[in-house]
N, C-alpha and C positions, 0 to 999 in steps of 0.2 A: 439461606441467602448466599451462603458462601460457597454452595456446589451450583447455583446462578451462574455466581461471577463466575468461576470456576468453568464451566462450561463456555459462556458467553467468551470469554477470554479465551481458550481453544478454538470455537469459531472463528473471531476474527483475526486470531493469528493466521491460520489457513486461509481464510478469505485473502489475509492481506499476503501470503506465501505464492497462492495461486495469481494472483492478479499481478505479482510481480510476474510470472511466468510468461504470461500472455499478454505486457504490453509489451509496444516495441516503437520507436524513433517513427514521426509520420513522414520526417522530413529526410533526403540526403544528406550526410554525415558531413560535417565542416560547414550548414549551414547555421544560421540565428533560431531556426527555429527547431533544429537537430540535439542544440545545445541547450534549449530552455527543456525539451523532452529528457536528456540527459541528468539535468538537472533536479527535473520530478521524479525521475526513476532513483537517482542515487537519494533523493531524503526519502522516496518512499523505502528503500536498502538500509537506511541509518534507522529510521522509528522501529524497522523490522528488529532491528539488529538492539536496539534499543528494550523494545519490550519483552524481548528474551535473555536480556538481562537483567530488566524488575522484574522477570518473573522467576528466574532462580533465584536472585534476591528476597522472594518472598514476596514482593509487592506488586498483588495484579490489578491492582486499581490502575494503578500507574502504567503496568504492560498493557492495559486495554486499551486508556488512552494513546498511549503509542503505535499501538496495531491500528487503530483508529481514524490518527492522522498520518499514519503513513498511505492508508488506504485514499484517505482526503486529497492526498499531494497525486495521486492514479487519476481518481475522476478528475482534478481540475487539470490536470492535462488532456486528458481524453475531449471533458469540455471544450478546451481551447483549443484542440488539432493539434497540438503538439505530439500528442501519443496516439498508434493506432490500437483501438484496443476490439475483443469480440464485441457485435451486437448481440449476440445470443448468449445466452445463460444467464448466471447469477454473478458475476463477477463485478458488472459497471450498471452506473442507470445509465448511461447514455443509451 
């Protein structure tokens, strides 16, 4: 069970490493909807930054959940148009 987690927690680090790469602001910079993309991008940067630190910590229950919902805070922008993100690959369900 714990080379699972263990794997499963590498995954969606990456997942959530890569999906910060490839989104980007859907709107013009100094707009409402520029800033709510900004927004999702920096807490999807903080869970990032979060689960890499329960995971040298030793806790990757906890890093998983954070790579998780940082990935969470991607799609619901992408959702909402706030973020442009790819339709191709593995990265978003949109």
């Amino acid at each position: 069970m714990a080379a699972e987690l263990e794997e499963k927690t590498d995954r969606y680090e990456g997942l959530l490493a890569d999906a910060l790469d490839a989104a980007e602001p859907a709107a013009p910079a100094g707009t409402p909807l520029a800033e709510a993309a900004d927004d999702c991008l920096e807490m999807a940067r903080s869970y990032l930054d979060d689960g890499r630190h329960f995971r040298e910590s030793g806790d990757p229950v906890n890093a998983l959940a954070s790579f998780s919902y940082g990935h969470g805070w991607l799609d619901a922008g992408a959702r909402l148009g706030v973020l442009s993100v790819p339709s191709e690959g593995h990265l978003f369900t949109v």
